[in-house]
VOGU-3710 file (C-alpha; in Angstrom, 3 decimals, decimal comma):
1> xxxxxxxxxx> -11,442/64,223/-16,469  -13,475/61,891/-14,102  -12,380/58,517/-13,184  -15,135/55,917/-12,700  -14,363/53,046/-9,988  -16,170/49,446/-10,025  -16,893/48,137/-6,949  -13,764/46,071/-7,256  -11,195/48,664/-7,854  -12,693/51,333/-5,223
11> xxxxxxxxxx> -9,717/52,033/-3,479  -7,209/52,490/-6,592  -9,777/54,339/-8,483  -9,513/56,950/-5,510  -5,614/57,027/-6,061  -5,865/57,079/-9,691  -8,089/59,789/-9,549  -5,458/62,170/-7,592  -2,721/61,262/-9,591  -4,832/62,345/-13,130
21> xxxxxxxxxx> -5,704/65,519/-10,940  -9,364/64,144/-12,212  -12,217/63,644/-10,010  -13,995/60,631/-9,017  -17,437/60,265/-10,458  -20,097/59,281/-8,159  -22,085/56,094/-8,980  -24,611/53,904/-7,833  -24,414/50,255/-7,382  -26,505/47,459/-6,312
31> xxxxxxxxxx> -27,506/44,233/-6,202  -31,523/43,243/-6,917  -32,837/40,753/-4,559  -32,092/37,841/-7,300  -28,047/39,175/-7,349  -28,794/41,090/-10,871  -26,280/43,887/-10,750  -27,573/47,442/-10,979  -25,169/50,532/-11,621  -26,216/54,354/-12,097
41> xxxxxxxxxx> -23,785/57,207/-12,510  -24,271/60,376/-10,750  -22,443/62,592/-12,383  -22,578/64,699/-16,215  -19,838/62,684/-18,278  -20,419/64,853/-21,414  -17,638/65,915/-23,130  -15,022/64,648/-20,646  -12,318/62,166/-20,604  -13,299/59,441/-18,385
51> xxxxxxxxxx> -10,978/56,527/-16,922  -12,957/53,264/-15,895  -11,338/51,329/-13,318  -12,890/47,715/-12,479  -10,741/44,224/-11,687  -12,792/41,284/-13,919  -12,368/38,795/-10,542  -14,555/37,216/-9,684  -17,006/36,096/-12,528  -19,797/38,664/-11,168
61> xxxxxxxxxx> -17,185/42,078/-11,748  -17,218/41,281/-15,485  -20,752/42,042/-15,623  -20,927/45,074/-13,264  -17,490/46,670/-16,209  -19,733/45,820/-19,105  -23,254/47,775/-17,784  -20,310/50,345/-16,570  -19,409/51,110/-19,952  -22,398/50,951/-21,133
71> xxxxxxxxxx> -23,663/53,673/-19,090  -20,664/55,644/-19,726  -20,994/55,342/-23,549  -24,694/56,735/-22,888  -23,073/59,941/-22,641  -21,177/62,077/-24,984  -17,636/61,684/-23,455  -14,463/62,396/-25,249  -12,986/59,279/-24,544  -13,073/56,295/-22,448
81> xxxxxxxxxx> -10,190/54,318/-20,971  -10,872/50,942/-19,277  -8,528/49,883/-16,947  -8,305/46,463/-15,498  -5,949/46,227/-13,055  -6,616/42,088/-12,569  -7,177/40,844/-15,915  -9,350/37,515/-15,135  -8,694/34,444/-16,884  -5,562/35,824/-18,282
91> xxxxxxxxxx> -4,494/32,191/-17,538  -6,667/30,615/-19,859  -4,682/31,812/-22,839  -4,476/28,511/-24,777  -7,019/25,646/-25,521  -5,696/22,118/-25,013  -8,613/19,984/-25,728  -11,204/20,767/-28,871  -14,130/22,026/-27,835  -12,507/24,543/-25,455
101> xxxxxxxxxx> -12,466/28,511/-25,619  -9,474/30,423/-25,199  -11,468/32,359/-22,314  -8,626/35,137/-22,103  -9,157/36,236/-25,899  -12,871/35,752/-25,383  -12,757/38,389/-22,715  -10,462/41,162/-24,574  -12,900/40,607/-27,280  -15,917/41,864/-25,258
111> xxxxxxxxxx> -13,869/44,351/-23,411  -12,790/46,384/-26,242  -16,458/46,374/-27,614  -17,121/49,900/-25,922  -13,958/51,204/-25,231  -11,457/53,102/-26,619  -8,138/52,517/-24,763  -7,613/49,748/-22,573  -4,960/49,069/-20,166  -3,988/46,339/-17,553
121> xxxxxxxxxx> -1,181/45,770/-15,060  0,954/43,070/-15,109  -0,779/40,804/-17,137  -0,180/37,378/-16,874  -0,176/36,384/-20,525  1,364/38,785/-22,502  -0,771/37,699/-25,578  -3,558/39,343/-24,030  -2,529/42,552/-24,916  -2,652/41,183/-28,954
131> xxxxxxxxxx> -5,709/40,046/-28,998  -7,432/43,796/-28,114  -6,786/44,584/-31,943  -9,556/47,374/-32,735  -8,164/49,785/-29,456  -5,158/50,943/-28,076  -4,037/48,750/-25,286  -1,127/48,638/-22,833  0,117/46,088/-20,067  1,622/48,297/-16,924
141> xxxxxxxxxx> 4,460/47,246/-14,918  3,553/46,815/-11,359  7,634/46,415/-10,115  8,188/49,631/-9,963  5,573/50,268/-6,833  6,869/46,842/-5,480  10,132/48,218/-5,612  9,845/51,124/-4,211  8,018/49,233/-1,701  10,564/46,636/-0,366
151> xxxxxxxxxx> 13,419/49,660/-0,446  11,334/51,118/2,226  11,351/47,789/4,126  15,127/47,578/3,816  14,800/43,805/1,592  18,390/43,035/1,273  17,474/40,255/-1,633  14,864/39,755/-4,311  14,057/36,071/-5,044  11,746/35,152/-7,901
161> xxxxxxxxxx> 9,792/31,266/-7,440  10,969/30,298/-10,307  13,868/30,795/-13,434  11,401/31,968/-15,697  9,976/35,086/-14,039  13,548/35,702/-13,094  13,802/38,854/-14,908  10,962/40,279/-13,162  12,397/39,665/-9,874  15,690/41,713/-11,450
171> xxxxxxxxxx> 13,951/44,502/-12,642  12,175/44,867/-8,639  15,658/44,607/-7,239  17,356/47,345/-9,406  14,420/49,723/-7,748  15,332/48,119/-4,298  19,329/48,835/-5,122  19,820/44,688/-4,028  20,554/41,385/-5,603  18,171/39,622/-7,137
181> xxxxxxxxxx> 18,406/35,475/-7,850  15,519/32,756/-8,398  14,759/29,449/-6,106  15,191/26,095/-7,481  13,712/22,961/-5,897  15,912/20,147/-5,506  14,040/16,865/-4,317  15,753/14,901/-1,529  13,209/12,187/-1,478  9,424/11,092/-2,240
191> xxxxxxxxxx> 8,377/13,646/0,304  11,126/16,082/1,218  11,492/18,754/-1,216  14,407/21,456/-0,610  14,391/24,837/-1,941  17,387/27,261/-2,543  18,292/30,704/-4,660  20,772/29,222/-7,177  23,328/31,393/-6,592  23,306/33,368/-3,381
201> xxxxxxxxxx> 22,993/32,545/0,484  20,186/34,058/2,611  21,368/33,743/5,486  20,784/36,776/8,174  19,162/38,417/5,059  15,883/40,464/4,506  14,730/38,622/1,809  11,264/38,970/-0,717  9,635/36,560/-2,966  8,191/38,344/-5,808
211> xxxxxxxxxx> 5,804/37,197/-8,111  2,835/38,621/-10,375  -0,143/36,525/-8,797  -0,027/34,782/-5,623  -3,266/31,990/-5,490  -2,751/29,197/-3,869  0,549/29,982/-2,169  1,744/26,699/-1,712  5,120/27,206/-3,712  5,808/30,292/-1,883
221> xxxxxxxxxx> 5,199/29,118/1,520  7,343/26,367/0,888  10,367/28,116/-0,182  10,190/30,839/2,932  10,292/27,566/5,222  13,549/26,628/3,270  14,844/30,003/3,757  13,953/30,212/7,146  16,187/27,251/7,526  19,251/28,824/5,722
231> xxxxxxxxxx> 18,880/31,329/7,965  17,102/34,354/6,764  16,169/37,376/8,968  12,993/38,342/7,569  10,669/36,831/4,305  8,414/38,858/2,610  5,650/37,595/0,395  5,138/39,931/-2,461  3,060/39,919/-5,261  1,139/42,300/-7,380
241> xxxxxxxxxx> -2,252/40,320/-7,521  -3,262/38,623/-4,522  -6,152/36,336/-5,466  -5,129/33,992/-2,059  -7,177/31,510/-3,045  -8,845/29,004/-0,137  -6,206/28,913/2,503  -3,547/30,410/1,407  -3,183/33,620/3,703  -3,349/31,545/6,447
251> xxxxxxxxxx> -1,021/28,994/4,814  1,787/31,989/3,838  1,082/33,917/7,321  2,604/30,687/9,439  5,851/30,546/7,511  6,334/34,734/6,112  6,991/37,500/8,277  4,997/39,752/6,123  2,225/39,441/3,111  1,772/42,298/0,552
261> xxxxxxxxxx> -0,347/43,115/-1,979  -1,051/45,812/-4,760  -4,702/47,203/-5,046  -5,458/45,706/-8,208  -7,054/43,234/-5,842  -8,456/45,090/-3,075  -7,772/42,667/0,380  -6,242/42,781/3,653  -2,725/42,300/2,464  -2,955/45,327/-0,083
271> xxxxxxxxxx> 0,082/48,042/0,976  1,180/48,788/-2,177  -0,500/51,240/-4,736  -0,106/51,058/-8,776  -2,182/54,427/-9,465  1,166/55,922/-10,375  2,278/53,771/-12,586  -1,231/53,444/-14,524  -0,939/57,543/-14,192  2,414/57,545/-15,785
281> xxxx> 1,640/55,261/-18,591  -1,249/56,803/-19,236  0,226/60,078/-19,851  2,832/58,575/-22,113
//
């Protein structure tokens, strides 16, 4: 078994790799002086099962997994498995004005050209998974690495942004062994907005905000700086794809204690590892 990494997913494909008790293939990439990507694998995939691991964010990643299966399919291999730990565009999953693609279905489309499993971690829109209909494909759940995670870093509550990804906050905080609730805005004024967990109080509490993708971070950096007023301890930003758009690290690191990550976007903030949780799926 060899696992093949993009150079997008370099760090998980290493992890992935010793959790399949496979080895990771050696391959060649580059960009040509006009940015054309170039890839070359340096290894004999014949008659193995191979596991190709590359995040489709940004735009220019997309291209590097498609000549990356491509080269793979150039040799006899038992099977290939493309995993995408950062399924781009999964939020363009529905067209609101004629005229406009439903970019999320246009990219499983592609993907499952040259593949014959796919899988993905905590996809945004569920429908995704649907719309690979000639392969096998399976969404992961990142919460139980996130879990495991915040139990180490003794989080004493779970919060979710909003009501509904609620559930997802629940299902971190039964790993954790703590409550779990959701933050509601209330609006005081034109410009002061408060924010609150519905139920419980925070205060002298380790508390985490969990949510699947963190971009701009504006709704999570406002809620810590309510929470911090309550009276928590501690806030933790937490999130299994950190795409941090623009200024949003810097925005979250004035008002949050601490800022994790999973590797299915490689960054600064990226503690947390899924490879064991793409591992146990995949041996389901």
């Amino acid at each position: 078994m060899f696992v093949v990494g993009g150079s997008a997913s370099q760090q998980l494909s290493k992890e992935l790799a010793k959790c399949l008790k496979g080895r990771l293939a050696k391959v060649e990439m580059k960009r040509f002086p006009d940015d054309e990507c170039y890839v070359r694998i340096d290894e004999d995939l014949d008659g193995e099962d191979v596991f190709l691991v590359q995040t489709t964010w940004p735009d220019k990643n997309i291209i590097e997994l498609f000549l990356l299966q491509d080269a793979i399919k150039e040799f006899d291999v038992l099977s290939l498995t493309t995993v995408v730990p950062y399924f781009g565009y999964a939020r363009q999953d529905k067209q609101f004005k004629s005229g406009e693609p439903i970019s999320a279905r246009a990219l499983a489309k592609l993907i499952q050209l040259k593949t014959d499993e796919f899988m993905t971690v905590d996809v945004h829109a569920p429908t995704v998974i649907d719309w690979f209909e000639d392969v096998s494909a399976k969404n992961v759940p990142g919460y139980p690495a996130v879990g495991r995670f915040l139990k180490g870093k003794g989080v004493q509550l779970v919060l979710s942004p909003d009501e509904g990804r609620a559930d997802n906050a629940k299902r971190v905080a039964d790993v954790v062994g703590c409550e779990a609730d959701f933050l509601v805005k209330e609006r005081l004024d034109g410009e002061t907005v408060h924010i609150t967990p519905k139920s419980l109080a925070v205060k002298g509490k380790k508390v985490a905000i969990v949510d699947d993708i963190i971009s701009t971070g504006g709704t999570i950096a406002k809620a810590a700086e309510s929470l911090k007023e309550q009276g928590a301890s501690r806030i933790l930003a937490v999130c299994t794809h950190g795409v941090f758009a623009g200024e949003a690290l810097k925005r979250l690191g004035a008002v949050c204690d601490e800022i994790c990550s999973t590797d299915t976007i490689e960054n600064p903030t990226t503690c947390i590892s899924v490879a064991s949780e793409i591992a146990r799926v995949a041996k389901d």
